[in-house]
N, C-alpha and C positions, 0 to 999 in steps of 0.2 A: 504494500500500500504506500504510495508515494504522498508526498509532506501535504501538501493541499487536501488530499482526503480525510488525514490524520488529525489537521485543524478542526475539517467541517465535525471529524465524528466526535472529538473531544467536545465541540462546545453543544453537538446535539444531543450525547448521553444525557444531561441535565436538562438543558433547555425546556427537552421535549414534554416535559415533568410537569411542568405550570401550565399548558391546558389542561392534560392526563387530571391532575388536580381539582382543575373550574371544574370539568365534566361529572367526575368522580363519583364523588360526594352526593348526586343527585340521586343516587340508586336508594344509598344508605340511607337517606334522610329520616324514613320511617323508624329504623331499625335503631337508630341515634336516638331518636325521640323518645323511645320505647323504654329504651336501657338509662339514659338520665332522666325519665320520667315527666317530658313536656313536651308540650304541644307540639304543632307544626308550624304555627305562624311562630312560634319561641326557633327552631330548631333552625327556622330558613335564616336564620342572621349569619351562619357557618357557613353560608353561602353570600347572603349581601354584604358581609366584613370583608368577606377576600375581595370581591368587585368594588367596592370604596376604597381598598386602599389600592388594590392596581389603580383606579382611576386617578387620583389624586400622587399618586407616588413618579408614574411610569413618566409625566412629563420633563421631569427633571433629574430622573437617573441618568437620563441620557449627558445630563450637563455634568454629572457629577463625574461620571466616566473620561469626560475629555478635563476635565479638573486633576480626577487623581488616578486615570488610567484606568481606557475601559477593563482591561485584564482584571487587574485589581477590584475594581469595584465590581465585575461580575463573582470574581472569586465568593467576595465578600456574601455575593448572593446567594452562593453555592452553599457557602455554612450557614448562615442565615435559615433560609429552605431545611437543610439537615437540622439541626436543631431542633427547629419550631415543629418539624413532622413526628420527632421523635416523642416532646410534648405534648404533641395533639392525643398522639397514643395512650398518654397518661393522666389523660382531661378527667376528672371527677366530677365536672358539673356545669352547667353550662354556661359560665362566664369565663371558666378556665378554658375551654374547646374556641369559646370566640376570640377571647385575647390571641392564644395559639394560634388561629386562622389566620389572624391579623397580621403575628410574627411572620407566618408563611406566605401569607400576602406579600409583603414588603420584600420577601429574599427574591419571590417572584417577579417583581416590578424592577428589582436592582437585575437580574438577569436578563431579560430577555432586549431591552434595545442597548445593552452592549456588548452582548452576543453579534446582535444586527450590526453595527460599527467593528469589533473584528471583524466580523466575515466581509465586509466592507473595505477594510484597509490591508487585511492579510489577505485574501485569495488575488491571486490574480486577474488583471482586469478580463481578462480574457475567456475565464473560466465563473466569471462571476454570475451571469445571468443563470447560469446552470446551479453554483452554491445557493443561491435565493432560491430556486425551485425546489431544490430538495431540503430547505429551510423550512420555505411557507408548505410544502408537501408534510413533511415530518408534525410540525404545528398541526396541521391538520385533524392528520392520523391521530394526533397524540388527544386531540379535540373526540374524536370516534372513537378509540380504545377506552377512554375511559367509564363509558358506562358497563359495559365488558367484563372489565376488569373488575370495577367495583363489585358488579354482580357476583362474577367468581369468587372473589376473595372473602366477601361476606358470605355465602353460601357455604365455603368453605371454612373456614378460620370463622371470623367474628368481625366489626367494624372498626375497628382497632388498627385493623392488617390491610385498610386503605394509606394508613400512614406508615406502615414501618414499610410496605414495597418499595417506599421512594428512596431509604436508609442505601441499599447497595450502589445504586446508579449515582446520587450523589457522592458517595465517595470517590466512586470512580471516577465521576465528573471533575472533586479538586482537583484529583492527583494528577488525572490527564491536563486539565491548564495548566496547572502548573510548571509539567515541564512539556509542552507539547505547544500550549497556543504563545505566539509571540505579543511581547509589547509593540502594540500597533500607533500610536500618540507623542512623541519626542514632545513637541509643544503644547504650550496652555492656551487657552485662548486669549484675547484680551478684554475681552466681560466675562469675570468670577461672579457674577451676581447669582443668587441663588432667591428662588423664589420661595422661600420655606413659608413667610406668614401667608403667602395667597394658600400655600399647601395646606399648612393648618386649617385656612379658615373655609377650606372647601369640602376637606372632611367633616367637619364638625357641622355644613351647611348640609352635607349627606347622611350623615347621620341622625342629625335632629329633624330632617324632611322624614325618614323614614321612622322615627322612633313615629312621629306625627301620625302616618299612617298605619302603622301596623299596632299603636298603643295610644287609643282614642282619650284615656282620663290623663293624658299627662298635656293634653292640648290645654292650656291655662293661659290667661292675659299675659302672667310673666314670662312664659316658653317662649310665647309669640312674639312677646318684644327681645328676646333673646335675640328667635332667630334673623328677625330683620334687622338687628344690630351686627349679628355676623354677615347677613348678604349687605351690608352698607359697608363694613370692613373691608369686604371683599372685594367689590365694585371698588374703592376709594386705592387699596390696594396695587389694583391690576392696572389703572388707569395711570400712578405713580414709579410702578418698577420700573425698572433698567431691564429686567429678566421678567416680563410676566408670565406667569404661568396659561392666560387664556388674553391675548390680544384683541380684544372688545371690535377694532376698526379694520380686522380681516373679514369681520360679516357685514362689513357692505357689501362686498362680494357673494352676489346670488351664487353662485354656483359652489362657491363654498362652505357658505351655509345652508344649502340644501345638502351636498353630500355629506355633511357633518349630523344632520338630523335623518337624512335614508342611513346610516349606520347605525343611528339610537333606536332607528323602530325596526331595521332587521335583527340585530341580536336584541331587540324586547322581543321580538317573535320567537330567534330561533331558543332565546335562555325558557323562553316560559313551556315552550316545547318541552326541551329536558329535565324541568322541573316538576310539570304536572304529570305527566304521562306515570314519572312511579307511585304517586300521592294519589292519583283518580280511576287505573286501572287496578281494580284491585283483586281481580279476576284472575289474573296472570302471575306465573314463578318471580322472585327477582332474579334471577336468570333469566327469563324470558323476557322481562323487561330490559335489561342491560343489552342483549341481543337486539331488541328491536329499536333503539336509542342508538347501539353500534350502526344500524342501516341507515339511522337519519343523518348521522353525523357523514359516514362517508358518504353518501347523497349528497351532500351538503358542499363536503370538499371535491368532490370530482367535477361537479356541477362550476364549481367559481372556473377550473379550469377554461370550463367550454365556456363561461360567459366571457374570459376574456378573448378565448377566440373570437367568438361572436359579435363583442365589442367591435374587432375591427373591422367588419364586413358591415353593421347595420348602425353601428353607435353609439357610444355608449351610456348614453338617455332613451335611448329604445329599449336598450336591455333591462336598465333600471325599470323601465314601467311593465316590461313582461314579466322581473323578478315578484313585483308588486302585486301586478296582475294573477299570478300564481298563487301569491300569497292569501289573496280573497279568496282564493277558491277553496285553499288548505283549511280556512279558517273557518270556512263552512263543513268540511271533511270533518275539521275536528269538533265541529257542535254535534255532530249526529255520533259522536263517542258514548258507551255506556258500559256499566258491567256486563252488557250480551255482547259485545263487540265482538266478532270473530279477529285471531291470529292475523289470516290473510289479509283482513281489511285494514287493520291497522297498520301490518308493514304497509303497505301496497300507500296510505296516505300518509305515512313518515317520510316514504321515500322520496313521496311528490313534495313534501314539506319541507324535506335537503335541498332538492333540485330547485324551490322557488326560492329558497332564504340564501343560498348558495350563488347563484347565476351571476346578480347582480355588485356581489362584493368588491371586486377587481375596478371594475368601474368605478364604485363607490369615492375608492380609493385614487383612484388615477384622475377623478375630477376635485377631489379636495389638492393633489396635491399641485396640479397642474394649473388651480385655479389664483397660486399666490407666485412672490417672487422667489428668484433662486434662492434668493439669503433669507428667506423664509418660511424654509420646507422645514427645517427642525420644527421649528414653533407647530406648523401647520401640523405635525407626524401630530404630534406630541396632544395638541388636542384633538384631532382625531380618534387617540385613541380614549383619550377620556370621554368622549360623546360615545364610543362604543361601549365602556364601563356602564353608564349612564344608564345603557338600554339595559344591562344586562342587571342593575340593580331598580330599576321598572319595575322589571318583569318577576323578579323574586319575592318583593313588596308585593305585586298584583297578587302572583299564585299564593301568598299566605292568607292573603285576605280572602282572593275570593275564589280557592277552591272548591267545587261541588257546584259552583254558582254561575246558570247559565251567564250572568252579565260578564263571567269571564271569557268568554267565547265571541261576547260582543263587542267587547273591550281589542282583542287580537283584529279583529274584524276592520272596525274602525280606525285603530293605525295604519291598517294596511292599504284602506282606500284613502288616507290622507297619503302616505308614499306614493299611490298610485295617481292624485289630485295633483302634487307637485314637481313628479317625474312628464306625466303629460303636460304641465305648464312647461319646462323646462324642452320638451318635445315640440313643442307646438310655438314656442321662443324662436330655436334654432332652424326651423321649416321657413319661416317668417322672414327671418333673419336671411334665410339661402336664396328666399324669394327674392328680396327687395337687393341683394348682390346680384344676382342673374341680371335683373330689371337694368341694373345703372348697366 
């Protein structure tokens, strides 16, 4: 195996661990609930702690990396991740399992965008488009295995043994950066700014939106004027940094902020997919539910493929409004869900459920970031991915509140044809647009 392989497969051992993770945990959720004695709407926070703090963390790791060395600072994430998994194993109740998420949260947000910056700096330029593919392919997978695995492992072992599987692949993960992937960074940049109070005050705006919804007696006069002291903080904040963490004056730009909101309501579709499905099917093994979660997920990622094909041939706001369009349809597939549901029926509309939430991603992507200037694509990546956290802590909120409850199904529904309302504007823009060029 020659050096370039060797980099990709060191920093993928780990890496691929923090979707495998997101996913995980969704089989178990029951099985958690059960064993520390609370609810579900209590139990889904092991799931909305990890998405707050990827959201809020993952923008500025990336800074931190070119500060003190992506190598470094991924390491960092490596033991971070190890650690926190290992405690999670040893949670006794359920504040200790959400703090631990938290921890593991955080190792995961320090890994993955300077993973992305080595393989960026160390592969070759030549060989790079191909490291990115078996990057975002790998992420994928790791996105698909994990309900899989979950299933197995608890079937097998106990819920416990979602955390310790990650214990070998991280170690192996240090040891191989450590003497395998190079220091990719000689220089610093020349803005050290770090945007930690916006960071603060965004969690803490995520947190207390959700305490809000999922814990109706704690909404009081005081909370409320909490939290519109922390979104004033925050807005006063971002408007003042040298480094913001969310640049307020990039959403003039339609197209950037539309594809920053088509990513909040594709992963609130595709997270609440893999949250409800083990919570409302209750009909089915968790084996059998982990298998049919594995079909949505790879659905899901084969599908982005062909939507960037496809991208180039039709558009890539056509494909958005077909991802959309799909998505209406799944949304309707999944109202007619029940405890009779047959086997077939439900893979057969997961799969359609992969293929519509999947299609559209690449685009998503390739119009947020193609919609700013060159010197600011970080910034851009960066909230990007916090508007996909976003959706993904939506959708976790929704399912605890209103599982069993058709309004959840109409709730999915309705984001969908909002995506699909402002992918056709964005359609019916550029048709317009091509018109009145022909014309001159």
């Amino acid at each position: 195996m020659n050096k370039t392989n060797l980099i990709l497969l060191s920093i993928l051992i780990g890496t691929f661990l923090v979707p495998v993770n997101s996913t995980m945990i969704a089989v178990g959720l029951p099985s958690i609930a059960s064993y520390l004695n609370v609810s579900i709407t209590d139990i889904s926070w092991v799931v909305t702690i990890y998405l707050i703090v990827m959201a809020v963390v993952q923008p500025i790791a990336g800074k931190l990396g070119d500060l003190y060395g992506n190598k470094q600072v991924m390491q960092i994430g490596f033991i971070v991740f190890l650690i926190s998994s290992m405690a999670c194993a040893f949670s006794f109740n359920l504040f200790s399992l959400i703090l631990f998420r938290s921890l593991q949260a955080l190792g995961g947000a320090l890994l993955t965008p300077n993973a992305t910056a080595i393989i960026r700096f160390a592969i070759p330029t030549k060989k790079l488009s191909h490291a990115f593919s078996i990057f975002g392919l790998t992420m994928g997978l790791g996105a698909a295995i994990g309900p899989l695995l979950g299933s197995f492992l608890i079937r097998s072992f106990s819920w416990e043994a979602i955390f310790w599987v990650n214990i070998p692949f991280l170690v192996i993960g240090v040891i191989a950066t450590w003497f395998i992937v190079p220091n990719v960074n000689d220089s610093q940049p020349n803005n050290k700014t770090l945007d930690i109070a916006g960071t603060l005050y965004l969690g803490a705006i995520l947190t207390f939106m959700t305490l809000f919804a999922t814990k109706n007696e704690l909404i009081t006069g005081w909370t409320t004027l909490v939290l519109f002291i922390l979104v004033a903080l925050f807005s006063y904040q971002e408007l003042v940094s040298k480094a913001p963490l969310i640049e307020f004056s990039m959403f003039k730009n339609i197209h950037f902020t539309t594809a920053n909101l088509f990513i909040m309501i594709n992963n609130f579709f595709m997270y609440s997919t893999v949250l409800f499905i083990p919570i409302s099917l209750n009909q089915f093994s968790i084996s059998t539910i982990g298998m049919m979660l594995f079909y949505f997920a790879i659905s899901m990622s084969l599908s982005s493929w062909i939507g960037g094909t496809l991208a180039n041939k039709i558009g890539k706001d056509k494909v958005i409004f077909i991802s959309f369009f799909l998505c209406c349809i799944t949304a309707l597939l999944y109202f007619t869900f029940s405890n009779e549901s047959s086997y077939l029926f439900v893979v057969i509309a997961l799969i359609f459920g992969g293929f519509s939430s999947g299609i559209g991603i690449s685009s998503m992507q390739i119009n947020s970031l193609k919609s700013v200037p060159r010197e600011k694509v970080g910034i851009a990546s960066g909230i990007y991915s916090t508007f996909r956290y976003l959706g993904g802590i939506m959708a976790s909120v929704v399912v605890a509140i209103l599982i069993g409850n058709t309004f959840f199904f109409l709730l999915l529904l309705c984001f969908s044809i909002i995506g699909l309302i402002l992918s056709l504007g964005l359609v019916l823009k550029n048709s317009t647009n091509l018109n009145t060029k022909n014309m001159r």
